[in-house]
C-alpha positions in Angstrom: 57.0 139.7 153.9 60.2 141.6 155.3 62.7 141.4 152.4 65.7 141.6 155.1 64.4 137.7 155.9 65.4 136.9 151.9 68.3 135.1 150.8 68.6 137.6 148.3 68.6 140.3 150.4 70.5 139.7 152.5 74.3 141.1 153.0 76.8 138.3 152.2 79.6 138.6 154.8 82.3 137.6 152.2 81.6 141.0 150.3 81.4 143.2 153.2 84.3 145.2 151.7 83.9 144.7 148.0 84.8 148.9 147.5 88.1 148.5 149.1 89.6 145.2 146.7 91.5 145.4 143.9 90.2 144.2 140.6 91.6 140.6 141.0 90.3 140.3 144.2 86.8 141.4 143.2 86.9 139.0 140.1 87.9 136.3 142.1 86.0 136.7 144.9 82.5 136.9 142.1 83.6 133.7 140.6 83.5 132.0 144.0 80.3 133.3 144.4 78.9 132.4 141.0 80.6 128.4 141.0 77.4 127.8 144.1 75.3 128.5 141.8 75.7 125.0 139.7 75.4 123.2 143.4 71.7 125.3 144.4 70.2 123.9 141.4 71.4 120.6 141.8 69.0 120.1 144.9 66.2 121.3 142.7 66.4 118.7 139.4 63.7 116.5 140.7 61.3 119.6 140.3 62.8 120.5 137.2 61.9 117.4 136.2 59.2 117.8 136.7 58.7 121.0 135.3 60.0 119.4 132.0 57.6 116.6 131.8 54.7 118.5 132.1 55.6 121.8 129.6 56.6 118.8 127.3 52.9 117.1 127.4 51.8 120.9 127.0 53.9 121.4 123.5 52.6 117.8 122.5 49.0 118.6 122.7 48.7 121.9 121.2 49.5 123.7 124.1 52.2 126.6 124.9 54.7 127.3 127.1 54.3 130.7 128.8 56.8 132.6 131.3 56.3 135.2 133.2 58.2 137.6 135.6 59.0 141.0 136.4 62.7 143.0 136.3 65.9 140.8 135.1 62.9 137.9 136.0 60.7 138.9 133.0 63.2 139.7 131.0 65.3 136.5 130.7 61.8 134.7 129.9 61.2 137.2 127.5 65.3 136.2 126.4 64.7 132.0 126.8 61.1 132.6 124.5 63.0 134.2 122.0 65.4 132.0 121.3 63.3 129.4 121.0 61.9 130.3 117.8 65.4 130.2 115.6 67.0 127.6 117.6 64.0 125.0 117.5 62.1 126.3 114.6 58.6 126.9 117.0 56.2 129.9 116.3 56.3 133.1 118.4 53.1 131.9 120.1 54.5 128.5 121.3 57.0 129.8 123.4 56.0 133.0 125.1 57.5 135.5 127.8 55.6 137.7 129.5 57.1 140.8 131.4 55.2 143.1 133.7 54.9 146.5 132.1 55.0 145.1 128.8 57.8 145.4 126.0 58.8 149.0 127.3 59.5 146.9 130.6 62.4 145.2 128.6 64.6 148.3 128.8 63.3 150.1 132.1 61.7 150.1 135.2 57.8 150.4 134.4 56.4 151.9 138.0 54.5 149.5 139.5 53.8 147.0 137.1 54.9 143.9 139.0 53.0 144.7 142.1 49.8 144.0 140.4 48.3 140.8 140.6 45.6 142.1 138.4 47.9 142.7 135.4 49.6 139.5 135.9 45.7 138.1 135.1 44.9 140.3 132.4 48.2 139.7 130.7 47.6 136.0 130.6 43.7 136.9 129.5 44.9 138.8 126.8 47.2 135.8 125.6 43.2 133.4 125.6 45.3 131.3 128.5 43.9 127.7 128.4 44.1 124.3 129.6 46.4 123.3 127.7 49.2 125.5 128.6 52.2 125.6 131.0 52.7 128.4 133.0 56.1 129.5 134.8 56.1 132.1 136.8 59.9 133.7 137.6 60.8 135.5 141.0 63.7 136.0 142.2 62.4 137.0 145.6 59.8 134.5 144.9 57.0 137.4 146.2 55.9 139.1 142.7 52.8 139.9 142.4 52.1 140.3 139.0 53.4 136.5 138.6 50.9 135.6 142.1 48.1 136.9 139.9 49.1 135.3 136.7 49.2 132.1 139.0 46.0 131.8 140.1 44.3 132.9 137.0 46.1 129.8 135.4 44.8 127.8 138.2 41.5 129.4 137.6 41.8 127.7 134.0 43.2 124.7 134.8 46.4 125.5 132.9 49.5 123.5 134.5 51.7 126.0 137.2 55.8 126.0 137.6 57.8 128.1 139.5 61.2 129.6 139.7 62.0 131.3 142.7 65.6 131.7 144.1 64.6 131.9 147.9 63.5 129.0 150.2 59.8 128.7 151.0 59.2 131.2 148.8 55.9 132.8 148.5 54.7 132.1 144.7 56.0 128.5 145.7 52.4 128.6 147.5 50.5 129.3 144.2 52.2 126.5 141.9 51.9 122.9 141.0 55.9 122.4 140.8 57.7 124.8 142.8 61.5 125.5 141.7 63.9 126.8 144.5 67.4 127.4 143.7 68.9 129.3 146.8 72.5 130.5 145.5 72.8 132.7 148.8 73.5 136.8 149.3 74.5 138.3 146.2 78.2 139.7 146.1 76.3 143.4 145.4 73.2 143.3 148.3 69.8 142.8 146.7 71.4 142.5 143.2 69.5 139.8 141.9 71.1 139.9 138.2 74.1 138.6 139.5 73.5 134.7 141.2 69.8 134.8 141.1 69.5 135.6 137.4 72.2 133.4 136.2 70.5 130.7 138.4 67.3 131.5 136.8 68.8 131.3 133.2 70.4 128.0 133.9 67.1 126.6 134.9 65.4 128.5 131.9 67.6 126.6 129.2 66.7 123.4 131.1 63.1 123.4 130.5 63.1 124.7 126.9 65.9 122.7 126.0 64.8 119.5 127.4 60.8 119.7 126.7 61.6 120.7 123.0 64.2 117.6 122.9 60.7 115.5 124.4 59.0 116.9 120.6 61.0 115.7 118.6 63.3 119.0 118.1 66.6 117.3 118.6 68.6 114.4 116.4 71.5 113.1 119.0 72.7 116.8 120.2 71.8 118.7 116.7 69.2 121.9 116.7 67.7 120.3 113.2 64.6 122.5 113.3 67.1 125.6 113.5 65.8 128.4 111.1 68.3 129.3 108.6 67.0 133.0 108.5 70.8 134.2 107.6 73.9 133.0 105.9 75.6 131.9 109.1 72.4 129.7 110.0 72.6 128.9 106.8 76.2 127.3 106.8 75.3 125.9 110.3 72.3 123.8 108.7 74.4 122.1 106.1 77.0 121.2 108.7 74.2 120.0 110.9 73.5 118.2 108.0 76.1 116.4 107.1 77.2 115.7 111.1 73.8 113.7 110.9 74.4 111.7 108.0 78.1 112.0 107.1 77.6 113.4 103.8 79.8 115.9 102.1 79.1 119.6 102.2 78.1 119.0 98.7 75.4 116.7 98.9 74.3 118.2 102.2 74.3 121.8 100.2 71.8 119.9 97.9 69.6 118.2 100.0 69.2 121.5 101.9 68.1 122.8 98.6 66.1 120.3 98.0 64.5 119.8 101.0 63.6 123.6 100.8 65.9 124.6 103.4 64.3 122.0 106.0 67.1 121.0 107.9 65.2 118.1 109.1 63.7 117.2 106.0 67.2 117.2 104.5 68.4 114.8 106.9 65.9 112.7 106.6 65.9 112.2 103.0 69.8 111.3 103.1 69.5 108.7 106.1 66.3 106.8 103.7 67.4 107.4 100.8 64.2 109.0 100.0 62.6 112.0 97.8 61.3 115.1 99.8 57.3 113.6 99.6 58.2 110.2 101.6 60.5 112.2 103.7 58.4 114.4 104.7 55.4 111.4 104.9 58.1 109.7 107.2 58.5 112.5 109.7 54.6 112.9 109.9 54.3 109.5 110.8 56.4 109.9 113.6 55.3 113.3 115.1 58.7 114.7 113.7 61.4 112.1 116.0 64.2 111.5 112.5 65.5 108.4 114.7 62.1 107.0 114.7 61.4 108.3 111.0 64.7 106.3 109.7 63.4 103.4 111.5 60.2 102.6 109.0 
């Protein structure tokens, strides 16, 4: 494919003379720019739902979402993955970001990595991909190899395919079951697809994780109440979730965090019923870990 034909690569006339404006103008001019970027994916929410119904009926039956990308691509997959796991309390291995080249790839350029389809495939071998599993593959350019291969080896195994690709008719578009396209236009710096395209792709990102781990039962009304409280600031955040939930005071949330063994969700739980830990907990099982359905019986 001739790049110069890309959205992404292309010059956008509005920036022609970016070296010659002041700071303001520059600033300005970016956060033009940037405020499309909100509009592009507008036109794509019926994909990305989509996208979120079918990762969600992944996480409910065992299975895993798994991003993939090269570049700034890989990298915020690698970022959204992360944050799943202290946010919405998930293993490592339920939410997972692959980036071509590998963990050395997070911090620089790993020569030719993304233009293999074959280590898109092996990557996704390596992880025992299966039916049960959600693939995304994330392009800018929407052209990536590596994510092409990691494609049709997930189509190979019958796991479900989603795309992210910031260009129209985008190539890897071709490859997947739901194809994303969120077309921002020319990047204020040519071809500098952190800028528009990767803040697109991150605002896309936090949709499908965000959403799909709402569909599991990770979310009470707009509180994270699987959130890990792996330091003292989590920790603080969890009693406040706490007693936002159930209108406690930070006393009695401090002790049903405590009691609860630092379960946020168990803790919350066991205030709204009235309950010990051991029906709480019997409660949430019951109801596949939803607290407005557990309150409910």
């Amino acid at each position: 494919m001739n790049l110069g034909k890309l959205s992404t690569e292309q010059r956008n006339p509005r920036t022609m003379n970016l070296d010659k404006l002041s700071i303001q103008e520059m600033l300005q001019l970016m956060n033009e720019e940037d405020a499309k970027v909100a509009d592009a994916i507008k036109t794509a929410l019926p994909e990305i739902e989509k996208a979120v119904a079918t990762i969600t009926e992944s996480l409910k039956t065992g299975g895993r979402l798994i991003y993939m990308g090269a570049g700034t691509s890989g990298r915020l997959g690698v970022l959204d993955a992360a944050e799943c796991v202290p946010t919405f309390g998930v293993s490592p291995d339920v939410v997972v970001g692959l980036i071509a080249g590998g963990e050395r790839a997070m911090t620089q350029a790993v020569e030719g990595a993304e233009d293999s389809r074959e280590l898109g495939q092996e990557d996704l071998e390596n992880l025992k991909l299966t039916a049960a599993d959600t693939v995304v593959g994330i392009a800018a350019s929407g052209r990536t190899p590596y994510v092409i291969g990691g494609l049709l080896y997930a189509k190979k195994v019958g796991a479900a395919t989603v795309t992210i690709a910031c260009n129209l008719d985008s190539e890897i578009s071709k490859y997947s079951q739901i194809a994303i396209e969120a077309d921002a236009g020319p990047e204020v710096l040519t071809g500098s697809t952190r800028l528009k395209a990767g803040t697109s792709q991150k605002l896309i990102l936090n949709m499908l994780s965000t959403c799909s781990m709402v569909g599991v039962g990770k979310v009470y009304q707009n509180l994270m109440v699987d959130v890990q409280p792996t330091n003292e600031k989590l920790e603080e955040r969890s009693k406040r979730i706490i007693m936002e939930a159930t209108e406690c005071s930070y006393q009695e949330a401090t002790h049903a965090f405590e009691a609860a063994d630092n379960q946020v969700k168990l803790a919350i739980v066991m205030l709204l019923t009235d309950s010990e830990k051991e029906e709480a907990q019997a409660r949430l099982e019951r109801t596949q870990g939803f607290i407005h359905q557990a309150v409910k019986n």
